[in-house]
C-alpha positions in Angstrom: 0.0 0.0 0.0 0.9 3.5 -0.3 0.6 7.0 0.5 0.3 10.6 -1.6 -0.3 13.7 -2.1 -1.0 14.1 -5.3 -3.8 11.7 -7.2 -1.5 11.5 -10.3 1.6 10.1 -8.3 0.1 7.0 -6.1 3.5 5.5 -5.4 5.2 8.8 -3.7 5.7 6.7 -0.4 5.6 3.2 0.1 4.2 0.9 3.5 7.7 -0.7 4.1 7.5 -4.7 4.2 6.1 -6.3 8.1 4.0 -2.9 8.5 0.7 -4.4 10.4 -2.7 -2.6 11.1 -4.3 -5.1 13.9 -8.7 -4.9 13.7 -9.6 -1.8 15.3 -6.5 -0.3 15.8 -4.6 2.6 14.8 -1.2 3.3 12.8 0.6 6.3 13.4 2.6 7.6 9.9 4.3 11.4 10.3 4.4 13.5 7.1 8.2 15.2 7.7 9.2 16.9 4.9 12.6 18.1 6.8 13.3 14.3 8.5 14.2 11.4 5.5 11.5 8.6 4.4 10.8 5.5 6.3 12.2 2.4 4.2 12.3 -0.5 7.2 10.2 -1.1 9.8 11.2 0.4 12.6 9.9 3.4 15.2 7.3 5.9 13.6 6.8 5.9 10.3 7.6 8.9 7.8 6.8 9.3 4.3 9.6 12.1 3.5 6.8 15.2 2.7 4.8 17.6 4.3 1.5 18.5 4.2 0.8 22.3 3.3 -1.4 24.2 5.9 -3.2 26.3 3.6 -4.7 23.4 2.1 -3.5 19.8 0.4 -4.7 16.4 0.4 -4.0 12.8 0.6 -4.1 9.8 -0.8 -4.0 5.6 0.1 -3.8 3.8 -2.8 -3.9 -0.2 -2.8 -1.1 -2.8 -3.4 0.3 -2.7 -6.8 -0.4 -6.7 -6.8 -4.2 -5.9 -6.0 -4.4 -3.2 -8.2 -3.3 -0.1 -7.0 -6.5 1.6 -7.2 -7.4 4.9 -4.2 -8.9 3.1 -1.1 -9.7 6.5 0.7 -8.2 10.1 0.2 -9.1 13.6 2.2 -9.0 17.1 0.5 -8.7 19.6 3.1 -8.5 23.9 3.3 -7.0 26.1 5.5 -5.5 24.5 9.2 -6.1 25.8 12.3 -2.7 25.6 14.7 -2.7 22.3 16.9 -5.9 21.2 16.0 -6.4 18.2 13.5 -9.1 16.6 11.2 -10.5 13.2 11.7 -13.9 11.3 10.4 -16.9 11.2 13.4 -17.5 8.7 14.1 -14.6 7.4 14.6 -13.4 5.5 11.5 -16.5 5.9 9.4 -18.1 9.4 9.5 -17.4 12.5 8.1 -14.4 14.3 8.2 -14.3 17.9 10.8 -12.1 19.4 13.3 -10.7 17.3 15.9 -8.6 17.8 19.2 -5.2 15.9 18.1 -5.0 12.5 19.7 -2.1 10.1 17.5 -3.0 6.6 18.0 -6.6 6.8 19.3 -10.2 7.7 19.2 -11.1 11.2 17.1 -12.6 13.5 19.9 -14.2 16.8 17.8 -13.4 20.3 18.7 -16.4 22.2 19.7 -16.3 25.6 17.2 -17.4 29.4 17.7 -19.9 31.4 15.1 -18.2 32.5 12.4 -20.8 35.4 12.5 -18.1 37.3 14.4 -15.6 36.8 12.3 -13.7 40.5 11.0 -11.7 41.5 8.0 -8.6 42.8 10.0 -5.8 44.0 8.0 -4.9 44.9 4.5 -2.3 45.6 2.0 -3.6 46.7 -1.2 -0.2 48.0 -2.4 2.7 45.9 -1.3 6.4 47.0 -2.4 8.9 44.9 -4.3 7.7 41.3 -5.0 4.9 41.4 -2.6 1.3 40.1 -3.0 -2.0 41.7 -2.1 -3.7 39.9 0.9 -6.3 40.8 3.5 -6.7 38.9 6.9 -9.6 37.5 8.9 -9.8 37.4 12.5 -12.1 35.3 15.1 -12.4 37.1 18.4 -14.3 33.6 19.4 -12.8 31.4 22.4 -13.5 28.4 20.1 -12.2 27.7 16.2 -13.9 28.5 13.4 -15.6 26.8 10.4 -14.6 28.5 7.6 -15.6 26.6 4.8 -18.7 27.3 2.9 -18.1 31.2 3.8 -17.6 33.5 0.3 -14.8 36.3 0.4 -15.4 39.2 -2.5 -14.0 42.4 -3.7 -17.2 43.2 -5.8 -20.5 43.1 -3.4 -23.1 42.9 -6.4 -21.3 39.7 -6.7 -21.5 37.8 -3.1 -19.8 34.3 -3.8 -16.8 35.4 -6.2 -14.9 32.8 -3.8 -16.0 29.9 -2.0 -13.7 29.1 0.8 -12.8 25.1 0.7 -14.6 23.3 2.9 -12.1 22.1 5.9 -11.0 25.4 6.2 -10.8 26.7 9.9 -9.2 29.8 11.7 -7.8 29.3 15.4 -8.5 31.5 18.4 -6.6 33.8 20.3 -2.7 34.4 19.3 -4.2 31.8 16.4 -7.3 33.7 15.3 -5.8 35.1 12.6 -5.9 33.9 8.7 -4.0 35.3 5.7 -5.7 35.5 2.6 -2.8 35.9 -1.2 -5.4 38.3 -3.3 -2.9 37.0 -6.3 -6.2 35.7 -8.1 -4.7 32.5 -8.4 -6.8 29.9 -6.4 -5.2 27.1 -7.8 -1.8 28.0 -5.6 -4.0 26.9 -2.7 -7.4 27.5 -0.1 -5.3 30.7 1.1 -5.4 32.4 -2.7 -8.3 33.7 -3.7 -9.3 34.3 -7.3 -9.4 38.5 -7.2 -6.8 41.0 -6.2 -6.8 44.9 -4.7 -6.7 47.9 -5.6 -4.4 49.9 -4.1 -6.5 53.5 -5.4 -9.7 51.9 -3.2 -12.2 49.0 -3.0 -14.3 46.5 -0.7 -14.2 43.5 0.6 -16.9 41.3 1.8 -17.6 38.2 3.9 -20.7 36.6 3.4 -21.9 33.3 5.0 -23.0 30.6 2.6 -27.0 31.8 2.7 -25.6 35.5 1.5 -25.5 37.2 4.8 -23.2 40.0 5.3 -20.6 38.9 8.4 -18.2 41.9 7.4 -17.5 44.0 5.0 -14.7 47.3 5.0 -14.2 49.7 2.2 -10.8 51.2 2.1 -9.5 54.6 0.2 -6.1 54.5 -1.6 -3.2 52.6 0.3 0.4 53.9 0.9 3.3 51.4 -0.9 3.7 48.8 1.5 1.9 49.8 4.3 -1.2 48.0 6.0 -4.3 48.6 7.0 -6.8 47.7 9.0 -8.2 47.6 12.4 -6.7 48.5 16.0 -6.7 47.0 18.3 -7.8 43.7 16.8 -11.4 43.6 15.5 -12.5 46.8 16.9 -14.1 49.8 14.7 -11.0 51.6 14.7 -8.8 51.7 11.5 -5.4 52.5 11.8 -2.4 52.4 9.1 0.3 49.9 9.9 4.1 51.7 8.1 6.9 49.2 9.2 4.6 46.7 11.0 3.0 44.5 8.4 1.3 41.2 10.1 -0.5 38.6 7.8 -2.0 36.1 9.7 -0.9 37.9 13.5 -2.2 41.0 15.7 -2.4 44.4 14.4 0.9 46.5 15.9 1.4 50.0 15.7 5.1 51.5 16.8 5.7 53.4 19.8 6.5 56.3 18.5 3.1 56.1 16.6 1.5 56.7 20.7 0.6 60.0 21.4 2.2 60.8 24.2 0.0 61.4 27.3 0.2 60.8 30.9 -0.9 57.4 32.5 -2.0 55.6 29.5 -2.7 51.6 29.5 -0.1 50.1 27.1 -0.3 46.1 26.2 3.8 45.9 25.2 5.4 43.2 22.7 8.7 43.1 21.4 8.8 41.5 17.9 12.1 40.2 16.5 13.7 40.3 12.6 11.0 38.2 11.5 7.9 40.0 12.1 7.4 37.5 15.2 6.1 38.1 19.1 9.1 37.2 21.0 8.8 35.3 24.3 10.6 37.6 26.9 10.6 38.5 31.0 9.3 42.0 30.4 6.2 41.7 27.9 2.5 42.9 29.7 0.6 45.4 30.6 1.8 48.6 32.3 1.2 52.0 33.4 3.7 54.8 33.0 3.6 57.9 32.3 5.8 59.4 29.1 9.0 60.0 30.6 8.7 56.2 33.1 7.7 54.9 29.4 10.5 56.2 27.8 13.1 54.8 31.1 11.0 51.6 31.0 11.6 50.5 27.3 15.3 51.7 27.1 16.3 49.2 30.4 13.9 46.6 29.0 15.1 46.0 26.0 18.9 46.6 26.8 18.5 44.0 29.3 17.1 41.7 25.9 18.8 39.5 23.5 18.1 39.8 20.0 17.5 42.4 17.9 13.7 43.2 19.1 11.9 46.6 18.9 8.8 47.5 21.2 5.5 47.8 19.5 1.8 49.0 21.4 -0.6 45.8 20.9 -3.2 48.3 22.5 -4.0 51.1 24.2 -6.5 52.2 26.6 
């Protein structure tokens, strides 16, 4: 037998010989693009690829000496991180969002409305060999179940694109999804088939029956700056210069704070990559300008890495 990810190549990874799958049980196989195929029997299996996160699929084909026809495949959107997909019930039903649990019974995770979901940021303009892409965020406590849901740039036309079904967004620092506007839907769940324009335009979330969940209209964008709302989700829209985050929280830089006494600040340091950095002094505070100004030179001299302080919010 054998595992793919493509329909047309059904032999991309072989079952080694003396694999066993006992009646009822369960056979853990990692995709590992980065860690080399399994080609004996012996510890976990690998089959030498990845799977993509914005959407693949997979195939198990039969023995060549039976045939070597498809036995049972799964086509799949947009992941949430940490959670899985998995048939309810277990074994035989259909296939939706699952807790992770290798090597036994499917448990499904429980999911939030997506009638709260919000188009969050923007870039309509991007510099150098950037794409367009817009971003939608779920304030929920649970996942959301994006497929079904229709994203547009034209709202006399509702369903110009049909998320894949198996598409979910996380929650919290994982509520966020990136959506290419490269019109190119065939590059994945994550492209959708229009772009922006950077002199103005909407865009629209609908749910599957035509109701509006969002919609924002911009006015012309800035080369490669953002846009979109601040603090996450909120009515507010703010421009984004230097802080571009597809698929993670709105920032704004310090200096963009106007500078008054005893503000709430919700600090973050974000490294070279464009990523929240784990460090002793992230939270909340309240300082005035001049403690503010004390507080982020000691904080981030006392640092490693090349990290700059950003306001997550203010209040």
């Amino acid at each position: 037998m054998s595992l793919s990810d493509d329909a047309g190549d059904p032999r991309r990874w072989v079952f080694p010989a003396g694999v066993n799958l006992p009646p009822g049980g369960y056979l853990l196989v990692r995709f590992d693009g980065d860690l080399p195929a399994s080609t004996n029997n012996f510890g976990t299996l690998n089959t030498g690829f990845g799977l993509g996160a914005g959407g693949d699929e997979v195939y198990l084909f039969d023995t060549s000496s039976r045939g070597g026809g498809e036995l049972d495949s799964i086509v799949f959107g947009i992941q949430a991180a940490d959670y899985s997909i998995g048939r309810q019930p277990n074994g035989s039903g259909m296939f939706v969002l699952n807790l992770p649990t290798p090597g036994s019974i499917n448990i499904s995770a429980t999911l939030g409305t997506p009638m709260t979901l919000k188009i969050n940021e923007w870039l309509a303009n991007p510099s150098g060999n950037d794409d367009d892409f817009f971003e939608l965020y779920n304030p929920n406590n649970q996942p959301v179940d994006l497929g079904g849901l229709y994203l547009t740039d034209t709202l006399a036309n509702k369903q110009q694109y049909r998320i894949p079904n198996l598409s979910f967004v996380g929650f919290g620092l994982d509520g966020f999804v990136r959506f290419v506007a490269d019109n190119r839907p065939g590059q994945g769940a994550d492209h959708v088939n229009f772009g922006l324009n950077k002199d103005g335009e909407t865009i629209g979330l609908f749910a599957a029956n035509g109701t509006q969940i969002d919609v924002v209209t911009f006015l012309g964008q800035q080369s490669g700056v953002s846009e979109g709302r601040f603090p996450d989700g909120s009515s507010n829209i703010a421009r984004f210069p230097g802080t571009v985050t597809p698929a993670s929280g709105n920032i704004r830089p310090i200096t963009d704070i106007v500078q008054r006494e005893h503000r709430y600040l919700r600090l973050v340091a974000v490294g070279p990559q464009k990523r929240r950095e784990k460090i002793p002094h992230s939270g909340r505070y309240r300082h005035s300008a001049r403690r503010l100004r004390r507080f982020l030179r000691e904080s981030v001299q006392s640092c490693t890495g090349n990290l700059s302080w950003f306001c997550a919010q203010l209040r």
